[in-house]
C-alpha positions as CSV (number, residue, x, y, z in Angstrom):
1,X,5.0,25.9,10.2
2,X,1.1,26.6,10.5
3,X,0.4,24.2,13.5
4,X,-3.1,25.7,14.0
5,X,-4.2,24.4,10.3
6,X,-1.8,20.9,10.7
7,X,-3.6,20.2,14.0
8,X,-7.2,21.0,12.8
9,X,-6.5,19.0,9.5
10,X,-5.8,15.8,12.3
11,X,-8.6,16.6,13.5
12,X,-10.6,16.2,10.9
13,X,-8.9,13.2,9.4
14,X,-9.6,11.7,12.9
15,X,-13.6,12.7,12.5
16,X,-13.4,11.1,9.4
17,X,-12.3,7.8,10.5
18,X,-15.2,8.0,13.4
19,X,-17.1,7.7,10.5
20,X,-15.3,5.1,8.9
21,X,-15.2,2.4,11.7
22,X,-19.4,2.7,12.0
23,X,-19.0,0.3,8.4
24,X,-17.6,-2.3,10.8
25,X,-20.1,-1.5,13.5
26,X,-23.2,-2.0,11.0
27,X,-21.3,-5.8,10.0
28,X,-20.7,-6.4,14.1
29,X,-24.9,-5.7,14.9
30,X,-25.8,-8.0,11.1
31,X,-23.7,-11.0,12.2
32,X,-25.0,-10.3,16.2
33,X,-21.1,-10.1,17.8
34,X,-22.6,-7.5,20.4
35,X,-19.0,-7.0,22.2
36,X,-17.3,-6.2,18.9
37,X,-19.8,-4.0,18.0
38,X,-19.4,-2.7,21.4
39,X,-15.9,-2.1,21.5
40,X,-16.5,-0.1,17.5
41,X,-18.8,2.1,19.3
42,X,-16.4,3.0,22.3
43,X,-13.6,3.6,19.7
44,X,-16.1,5.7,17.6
45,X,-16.5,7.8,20.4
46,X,-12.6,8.4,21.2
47,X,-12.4,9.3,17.5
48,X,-14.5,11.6,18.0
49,X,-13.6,13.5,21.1
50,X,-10.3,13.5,20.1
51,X,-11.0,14.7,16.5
52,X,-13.3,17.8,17.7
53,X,-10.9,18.8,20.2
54,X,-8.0,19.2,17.7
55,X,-10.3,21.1,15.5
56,X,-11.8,23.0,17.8
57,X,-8.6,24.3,19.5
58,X,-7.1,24.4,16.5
59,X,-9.6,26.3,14.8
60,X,-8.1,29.0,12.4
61,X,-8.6,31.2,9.0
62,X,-4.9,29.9,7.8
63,X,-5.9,27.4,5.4
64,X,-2.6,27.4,3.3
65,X,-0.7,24.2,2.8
66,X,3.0,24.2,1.8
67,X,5.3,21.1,1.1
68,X,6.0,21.3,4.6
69,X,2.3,21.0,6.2
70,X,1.6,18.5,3.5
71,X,4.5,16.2,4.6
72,X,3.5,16.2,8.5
73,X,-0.1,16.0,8.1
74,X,0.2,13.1,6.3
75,X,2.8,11.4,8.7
76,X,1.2,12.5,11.8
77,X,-2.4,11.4,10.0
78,X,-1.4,8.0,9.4
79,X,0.0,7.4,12.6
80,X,-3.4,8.6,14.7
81,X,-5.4,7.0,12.4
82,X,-3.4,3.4,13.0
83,X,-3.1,4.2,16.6
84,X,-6.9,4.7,16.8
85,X,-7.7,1.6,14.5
86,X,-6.0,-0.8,16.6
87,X,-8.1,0.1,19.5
88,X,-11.6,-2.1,17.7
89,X,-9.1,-5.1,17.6
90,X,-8.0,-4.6,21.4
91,X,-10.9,-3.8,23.4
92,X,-13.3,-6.8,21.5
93,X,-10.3,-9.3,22.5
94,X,-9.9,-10.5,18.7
95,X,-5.9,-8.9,19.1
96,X,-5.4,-8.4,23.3
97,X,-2.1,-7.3,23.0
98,X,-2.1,-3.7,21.9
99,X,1.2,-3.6,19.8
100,X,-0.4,-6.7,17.6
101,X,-3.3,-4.1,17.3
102,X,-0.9,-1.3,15.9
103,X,0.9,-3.7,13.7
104,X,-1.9,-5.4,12.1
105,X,-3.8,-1.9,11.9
106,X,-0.7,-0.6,10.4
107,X,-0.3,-3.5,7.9
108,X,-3.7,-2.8,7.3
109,X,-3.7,1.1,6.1
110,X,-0.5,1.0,4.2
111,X,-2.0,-2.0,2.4
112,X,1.2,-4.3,3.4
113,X,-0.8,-7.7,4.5
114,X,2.0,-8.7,6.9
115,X,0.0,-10.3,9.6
116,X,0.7,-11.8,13.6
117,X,-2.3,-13.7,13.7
118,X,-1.9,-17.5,13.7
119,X,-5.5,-18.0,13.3
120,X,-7.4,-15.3,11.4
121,X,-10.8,-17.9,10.8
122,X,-10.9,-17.2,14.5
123,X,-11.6,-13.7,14.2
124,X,-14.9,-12.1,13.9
125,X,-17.0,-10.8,11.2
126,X,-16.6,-7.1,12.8
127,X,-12.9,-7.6,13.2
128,X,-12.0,-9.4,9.7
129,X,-14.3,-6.5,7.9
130,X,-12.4,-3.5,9.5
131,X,-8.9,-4.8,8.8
132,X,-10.1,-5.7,4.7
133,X,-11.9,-1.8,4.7
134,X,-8.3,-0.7,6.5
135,X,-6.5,-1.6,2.8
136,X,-9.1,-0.3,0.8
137,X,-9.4,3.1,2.7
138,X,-5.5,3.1,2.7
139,X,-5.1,1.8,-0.6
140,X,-5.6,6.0,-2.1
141,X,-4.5,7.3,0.6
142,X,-6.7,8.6,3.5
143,X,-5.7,12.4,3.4
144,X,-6.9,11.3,-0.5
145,X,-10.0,10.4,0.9
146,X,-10.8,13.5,3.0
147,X,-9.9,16.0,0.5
148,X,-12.5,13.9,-1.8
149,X,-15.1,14.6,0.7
150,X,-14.5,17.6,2.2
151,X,-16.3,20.8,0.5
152,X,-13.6,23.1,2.4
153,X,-10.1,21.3,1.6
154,X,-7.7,24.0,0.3
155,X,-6.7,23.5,-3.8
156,X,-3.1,23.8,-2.1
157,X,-4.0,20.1,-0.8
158,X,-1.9,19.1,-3.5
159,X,0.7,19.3,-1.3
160,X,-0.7,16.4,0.4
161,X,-1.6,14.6,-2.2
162,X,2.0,15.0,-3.1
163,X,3.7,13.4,-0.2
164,X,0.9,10.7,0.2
165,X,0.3,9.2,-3.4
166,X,3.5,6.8,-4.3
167,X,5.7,7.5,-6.9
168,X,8.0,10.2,-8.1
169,X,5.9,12.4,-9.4
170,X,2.1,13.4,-8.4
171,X,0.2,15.9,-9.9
172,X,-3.0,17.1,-10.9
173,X,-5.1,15.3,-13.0
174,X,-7.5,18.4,-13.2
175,X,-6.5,21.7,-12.0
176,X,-8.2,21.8,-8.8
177,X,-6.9,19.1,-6.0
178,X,-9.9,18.4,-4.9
179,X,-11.5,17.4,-8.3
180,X,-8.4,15.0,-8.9
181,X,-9.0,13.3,-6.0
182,X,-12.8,12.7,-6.4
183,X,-11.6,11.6,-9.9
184,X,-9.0,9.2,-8.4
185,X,-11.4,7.5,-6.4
186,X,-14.6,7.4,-8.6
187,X,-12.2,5.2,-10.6
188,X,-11.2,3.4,-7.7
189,X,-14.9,2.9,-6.4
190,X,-15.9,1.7,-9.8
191,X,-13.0,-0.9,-10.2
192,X,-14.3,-2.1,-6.3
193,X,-17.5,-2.5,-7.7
194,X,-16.9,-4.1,-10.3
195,X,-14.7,-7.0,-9.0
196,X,-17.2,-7.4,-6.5
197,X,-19.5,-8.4,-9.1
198,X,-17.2,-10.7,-11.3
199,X,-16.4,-12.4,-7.6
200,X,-20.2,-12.7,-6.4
201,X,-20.2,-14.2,-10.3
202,X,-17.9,-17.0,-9.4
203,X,-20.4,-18.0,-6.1
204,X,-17.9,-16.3,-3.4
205,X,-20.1,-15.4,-0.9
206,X,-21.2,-11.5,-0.3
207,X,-19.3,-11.0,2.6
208,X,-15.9,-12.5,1.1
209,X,-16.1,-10.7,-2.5
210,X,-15.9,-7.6,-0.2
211,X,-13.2,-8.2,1.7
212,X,-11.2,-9.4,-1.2
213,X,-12.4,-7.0,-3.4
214,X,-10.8,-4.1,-0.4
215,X,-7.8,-6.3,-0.3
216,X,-7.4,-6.7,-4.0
217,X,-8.1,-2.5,-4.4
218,X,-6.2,-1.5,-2.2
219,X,-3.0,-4.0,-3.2
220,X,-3.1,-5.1,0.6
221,X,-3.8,-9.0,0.9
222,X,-5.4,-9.2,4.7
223,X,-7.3,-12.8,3.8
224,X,-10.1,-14.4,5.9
225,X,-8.8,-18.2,5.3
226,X,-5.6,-19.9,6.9
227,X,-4.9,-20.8,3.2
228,X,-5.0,-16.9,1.5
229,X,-7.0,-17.9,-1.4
230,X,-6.0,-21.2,-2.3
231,X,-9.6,-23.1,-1.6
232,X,-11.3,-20.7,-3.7
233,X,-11.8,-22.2,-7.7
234,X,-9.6,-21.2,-10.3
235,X,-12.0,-18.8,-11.4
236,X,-12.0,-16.6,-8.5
237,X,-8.1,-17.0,-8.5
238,X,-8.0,-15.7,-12.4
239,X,-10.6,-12.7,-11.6
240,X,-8.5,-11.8,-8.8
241,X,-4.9,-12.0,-10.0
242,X,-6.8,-10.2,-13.1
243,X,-8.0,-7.0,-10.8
244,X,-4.3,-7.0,-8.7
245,X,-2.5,-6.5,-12.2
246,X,-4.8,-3.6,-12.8
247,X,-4.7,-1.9,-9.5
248,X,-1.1,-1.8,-9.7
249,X,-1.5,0.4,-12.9
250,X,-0.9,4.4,-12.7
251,X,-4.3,5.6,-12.5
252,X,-3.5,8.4,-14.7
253,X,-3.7,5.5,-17.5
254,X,-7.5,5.1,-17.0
255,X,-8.6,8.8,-16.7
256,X,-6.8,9.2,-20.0
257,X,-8.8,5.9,-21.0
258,X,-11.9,7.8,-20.0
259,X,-11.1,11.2,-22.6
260,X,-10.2,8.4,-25.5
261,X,-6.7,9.5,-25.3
262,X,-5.2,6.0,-26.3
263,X,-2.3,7.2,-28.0
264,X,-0.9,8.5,-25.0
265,X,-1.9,5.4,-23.0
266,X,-0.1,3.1,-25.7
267,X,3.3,5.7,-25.5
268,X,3.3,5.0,-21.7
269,X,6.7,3.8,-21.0
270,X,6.0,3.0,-17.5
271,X,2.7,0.6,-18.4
272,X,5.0,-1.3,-20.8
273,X,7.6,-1.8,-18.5
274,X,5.2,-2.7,-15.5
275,X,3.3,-5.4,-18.8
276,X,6.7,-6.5,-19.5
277,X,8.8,-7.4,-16.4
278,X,5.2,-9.3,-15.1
279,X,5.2,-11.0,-18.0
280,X,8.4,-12.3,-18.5
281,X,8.2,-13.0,-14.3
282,X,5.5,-15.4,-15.0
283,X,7.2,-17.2,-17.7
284,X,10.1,-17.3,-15.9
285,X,8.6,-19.2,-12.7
286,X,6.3,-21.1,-15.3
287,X,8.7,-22.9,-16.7
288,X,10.9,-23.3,-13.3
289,X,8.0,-24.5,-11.4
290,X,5.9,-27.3,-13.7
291,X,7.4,-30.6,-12.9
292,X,5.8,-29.8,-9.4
293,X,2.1,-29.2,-10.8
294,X,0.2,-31.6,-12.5
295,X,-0.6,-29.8,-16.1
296,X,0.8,-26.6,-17.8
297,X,-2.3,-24.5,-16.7
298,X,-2.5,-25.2,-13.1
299,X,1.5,-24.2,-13.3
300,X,0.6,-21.2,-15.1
301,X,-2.3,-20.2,-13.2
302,X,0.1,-20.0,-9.9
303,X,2.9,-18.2,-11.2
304,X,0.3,-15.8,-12.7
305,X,-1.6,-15.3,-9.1
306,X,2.2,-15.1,-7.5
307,X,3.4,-12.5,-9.4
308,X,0.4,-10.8,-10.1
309,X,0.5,-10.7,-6.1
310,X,4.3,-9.5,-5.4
311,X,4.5,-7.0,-7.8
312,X,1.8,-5.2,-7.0
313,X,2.8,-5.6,-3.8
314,X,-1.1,-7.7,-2.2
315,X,0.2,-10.2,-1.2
316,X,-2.4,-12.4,-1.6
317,X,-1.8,-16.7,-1.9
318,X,-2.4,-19.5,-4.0
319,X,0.3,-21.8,-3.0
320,X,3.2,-21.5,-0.7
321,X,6.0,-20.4,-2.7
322,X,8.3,-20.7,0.0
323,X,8.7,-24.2,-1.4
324,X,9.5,-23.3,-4.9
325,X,12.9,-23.5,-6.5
326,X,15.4,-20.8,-5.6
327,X,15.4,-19.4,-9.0
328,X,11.2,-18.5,-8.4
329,X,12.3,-17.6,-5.2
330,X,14.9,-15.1,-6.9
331,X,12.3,-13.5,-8.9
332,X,9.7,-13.4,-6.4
333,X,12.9,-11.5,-4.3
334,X,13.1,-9.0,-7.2
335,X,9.7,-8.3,-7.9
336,X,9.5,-7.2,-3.9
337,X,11.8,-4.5,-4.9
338,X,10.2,-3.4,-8.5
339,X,6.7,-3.2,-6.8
340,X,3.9,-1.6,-9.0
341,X,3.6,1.8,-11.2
342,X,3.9,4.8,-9.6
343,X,0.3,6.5,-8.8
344,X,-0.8,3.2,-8.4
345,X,-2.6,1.5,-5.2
346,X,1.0,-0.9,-5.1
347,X,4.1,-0.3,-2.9
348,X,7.6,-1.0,-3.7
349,X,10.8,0.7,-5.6
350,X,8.1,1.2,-8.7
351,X,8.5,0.8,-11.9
352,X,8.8,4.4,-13.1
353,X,11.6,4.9,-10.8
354,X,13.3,1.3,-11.9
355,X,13.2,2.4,-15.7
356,X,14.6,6.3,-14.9
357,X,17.7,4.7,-13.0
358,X,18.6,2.0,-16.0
359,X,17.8,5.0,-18.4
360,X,20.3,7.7,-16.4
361,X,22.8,4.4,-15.6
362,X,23.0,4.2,-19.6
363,X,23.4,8.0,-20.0
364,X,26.1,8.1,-17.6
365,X,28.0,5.1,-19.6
366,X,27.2,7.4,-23.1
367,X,28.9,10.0,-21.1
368,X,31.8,8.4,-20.5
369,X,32.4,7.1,-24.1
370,X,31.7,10.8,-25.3
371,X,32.3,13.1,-22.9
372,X,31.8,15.8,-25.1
373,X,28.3,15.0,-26.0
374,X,25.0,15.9,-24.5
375,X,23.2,13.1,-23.6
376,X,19.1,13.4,-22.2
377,X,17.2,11.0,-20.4
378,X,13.6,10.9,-22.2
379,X,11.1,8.9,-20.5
380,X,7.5,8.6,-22.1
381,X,8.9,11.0,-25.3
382,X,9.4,13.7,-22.7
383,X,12.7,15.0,-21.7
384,X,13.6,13.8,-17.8
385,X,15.1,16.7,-15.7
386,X,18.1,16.3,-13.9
387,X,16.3,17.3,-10.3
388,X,13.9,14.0,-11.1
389,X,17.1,11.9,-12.0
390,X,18.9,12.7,-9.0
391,X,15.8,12.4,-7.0
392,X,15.7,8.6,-8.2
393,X,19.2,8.2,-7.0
394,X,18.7,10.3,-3.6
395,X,15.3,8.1,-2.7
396,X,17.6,5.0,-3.5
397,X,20.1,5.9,-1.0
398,X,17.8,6.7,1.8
399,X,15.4,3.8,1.0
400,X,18.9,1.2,1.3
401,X,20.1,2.7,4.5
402,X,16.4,2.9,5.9
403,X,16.5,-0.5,5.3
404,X,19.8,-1.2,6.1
405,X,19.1,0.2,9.4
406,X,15.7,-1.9,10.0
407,X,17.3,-5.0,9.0
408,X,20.4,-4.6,11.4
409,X,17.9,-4.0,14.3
410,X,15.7,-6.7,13.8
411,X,18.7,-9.6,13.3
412,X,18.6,-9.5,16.7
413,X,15.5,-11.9,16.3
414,X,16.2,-15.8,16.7
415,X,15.3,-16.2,12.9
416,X,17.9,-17.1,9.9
417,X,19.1,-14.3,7.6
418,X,16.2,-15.2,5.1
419,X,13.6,-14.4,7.3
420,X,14.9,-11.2,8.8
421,X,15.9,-10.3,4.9
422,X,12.4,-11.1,3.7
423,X,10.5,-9.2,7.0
424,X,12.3,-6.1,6.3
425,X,11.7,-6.2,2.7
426,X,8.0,-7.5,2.7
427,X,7.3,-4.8,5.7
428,X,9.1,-1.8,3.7
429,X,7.8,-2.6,0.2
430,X,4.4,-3.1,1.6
431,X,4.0,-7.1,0.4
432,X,3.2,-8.7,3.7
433,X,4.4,-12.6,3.0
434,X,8.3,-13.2,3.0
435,X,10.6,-16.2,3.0
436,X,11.3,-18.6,5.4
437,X,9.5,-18.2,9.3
438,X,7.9,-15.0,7.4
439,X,6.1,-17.1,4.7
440,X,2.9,-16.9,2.7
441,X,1.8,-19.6,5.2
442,X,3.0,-18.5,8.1
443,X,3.3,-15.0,10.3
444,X,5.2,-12.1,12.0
445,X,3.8,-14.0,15.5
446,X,6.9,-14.6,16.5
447,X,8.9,-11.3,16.6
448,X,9.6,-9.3,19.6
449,X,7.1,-6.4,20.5
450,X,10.0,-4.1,19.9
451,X,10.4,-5.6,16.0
452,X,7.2,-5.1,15.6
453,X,7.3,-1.4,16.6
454,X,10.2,-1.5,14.3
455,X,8.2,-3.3,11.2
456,X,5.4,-1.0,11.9
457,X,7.7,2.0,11.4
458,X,8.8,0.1,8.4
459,X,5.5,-0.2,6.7
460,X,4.9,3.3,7.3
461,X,8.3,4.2,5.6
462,X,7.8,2.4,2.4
463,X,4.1,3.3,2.0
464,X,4.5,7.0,2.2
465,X,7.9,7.1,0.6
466,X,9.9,7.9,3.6
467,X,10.2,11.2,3.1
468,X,6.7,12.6,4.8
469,X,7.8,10.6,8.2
470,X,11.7,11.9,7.9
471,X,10.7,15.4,7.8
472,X,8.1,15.1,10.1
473,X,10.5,13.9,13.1
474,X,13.1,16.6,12.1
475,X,13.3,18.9,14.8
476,X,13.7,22.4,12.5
477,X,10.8,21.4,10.7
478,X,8.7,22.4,13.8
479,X,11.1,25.3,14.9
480,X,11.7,26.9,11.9
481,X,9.1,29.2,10.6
């Protein structure tokens, strides 16, 4: 293990959120809130000190990243960078309590939504900008976004890349790491912008098409109105819906959209899969949910937003589903689980990895009938190897005791089964609203400091995959060379 180079690329990371937060300061001074913008500065300035000591001390010529550096840099990175985001929310008295802080900063980089404010209109400009910017900042990844910026990141950086983008399998768009991820997020800045526009199109004031437009990138779903996005018109709601469904598409797709290669972008398996399970979602809840609504489009509109929302994991609200029929409810369930493509801004199972286990379940079954035969798993008209099969079934087993474990240790809570299920499944699939007490309506206000330490964790597990946070906390992975 190269501590020297992990430490100094904290370091860094922390410098880099210094300058992050100052976007939050420059809103705090516009809209006057002179303790919020007060309380950016002070937190700037621990950044800071603590970022240039690590990579001062830490200072060496080692620049080399392995699998293992990769995976602790990028557990240990998102864990300083919440712990020193939640400090803005603390110190300006929007959130006193500083594990609220650390869960709603948490919720906030790993693009979950989950929320334990009751009253977020109450909140200040400052405070409701940072927590938006927190998903879109996330949303790629923020080791993504230093080795974007960084003229001295290491082309072995892939490594990171690797245990921070979601999915499977990550690689290089390019050959050099660094070019891949200025790629990645010139396509991500550009998609931004342009919802931005279509919002500030629709009459959404300036200040909320940026929000939603980080919320919406970034497949997070922090919203600036008791009601999500219900009291905006149905335009803003289609435009919106529109740009969650597209952010939860591999971004792979629209590089190769770039270079004209649209044969291979109509061969993807995954996109069809991801097209076709929203698709047949929305018709599904459509149909289950229009004697409630007062024509077919309003009906449609709503089950579009909804599952536009889930899948990609946002989390974002139109209505409260809570109160829809226990087949929508079902769906909405399943959906949570599915999530959004792999190499995508969304959380969840994803689809790739949904499709690879129904395609090796039915080559088992084949197996069985005809033992003799040799039966390969081809996904996109390439032949699956059996590592990336078993890796699908490994992930699944650790993902349902991880959240086996979570659920157990939150039951504890005074809620129903629905709620606790919902938390856990919201919080490790990145979603934000659940069922019940936990509702698109409603918040995690309610739980114990110590659930919320435990949801926090959660979040942290589902958006880097587990894996990065597993290995970082296993003791031979510091004393083994």
């Amino acid at each position: 293990m190269n501590k020297k180079m992990v430490f100094s690329t904290l370091g860094k990371l922390t410098v880099s959120e210094a300058v992050l937060m100052v976007f939050p300061l420059i809103v705090a001074l516009i809209y006057r809130e002179t303790k919020v913008a007060l309380s950016f500065l002070i937190a700037i300035v621990v950044a800071l000190v603590v970022g240039f000591t690590m990579y001062l001390t830490c200072k060496t010529s080692n620049k080399l990243i392995f699998a293992k550096e990769g995976f602790v840099i990028v557990a240990f990175g998102w864990l300083i960078m919440s712990a020193i985001g939640a400090l803005p929310f603390v110190l300006s008295g929007d959130i006193p309590s500083y594990v609220d802080a650390f869960f709603e900063t948490v919720s906030g980089f790993t693009t979950t939504g989950a929320s334990i404010l009751t009253d977020v209109e109450a909140l200040s400009r400052g405070a409701l900008f940072w927590r938006s910017f927190t998903h879109w900042v996330g949303g790629m990844g923020v080791l993504v976004f230093v080795m974007a910026v960084l003229p001295s990141v290491s082309d072995r950086s892939i490594h990171i890349m690797r245990a921070e983008m979601p999915g499977p399998i990550v690689g290089k768009i390019v050959p050099r790491a660094r070019e891949t991820a200025r790629i990645l997020y010139i396509i991500y800045f550009a998609m931004t912008v342009a919802e931005v526009i279509l919002l500030l199109a629709g009459n959404m004031p300036l200040f909320d098409s940026l929000v939603h437009a980080f919320g919406t990138a970034g497949t997070g779903g922090f919203g600036i109105k008791g009601d999500s996005i219900a009291s905006y018109s149905p335009y803003l709601q289609w435009v919106i819906t529109v740009f969650m469904f597209l952010f939860g598409i591999n971004f792979n797709v629209y590089y190769l959209m770039l270079l004209k290669k649209f044969k291979s972008v109509i061969k993807s398996g995954e996109l069809w899969a991801y097209v076709g399970i929203s698709v047949s979602a929305v018709a599904i809840i459509c149909i289950n949910i229009l004697p409630s609504f007062d024509s077919f489009w309003d009906a449609l509109r709503a089950s579009a937003f909804q599952v536009s929302s889930i899948i990609t994991t946002t989390g974002y609200s139109t209505v409260d589903f809570n109160l829809w029929p226990t087949l929508s409810k079902t769906v909405i369930i399943c959906l949570m689980f599915v999530g959004a493509c792999a190499g995508s801004t969304g959380g969840g199972f994803k689809v790739t990895r949904v499709v690879m286990l129904f395609k090796s379940i039915k080559q088992e079954l084949k197996r069985m009938i005809y033992p003799r035969s040799i039966q390969a798993v081809k996904f996109e008209g390439k032949v699956v190897e059996q590592t990336t099969l078993n890796g699908v079934g490994i992930y699944l087993a650790i993902y349902l005791v991880c959240f086996m474990v979570i659920l157990i240790t939150i039951s504890f809570e005074p809620f129903d089964f629905e709620t606790v299920f919902s938390a856990t499944m919201s919080c490790i699939n990145n979603i934000g609203p659940g069922l019940s007490a936990v509702g698109p309506m409603a918040s995690f206000a309610e739980f114990t400091g110590f659930s919320k330490i435990i949801l926090s964790f959660a979040m942290l597990l589902g958006r880097l995959e587990i894996y990065p946070l597993l290995i970082a906390l296993t003791p031979s992975t510091w004393t083994k060379k």
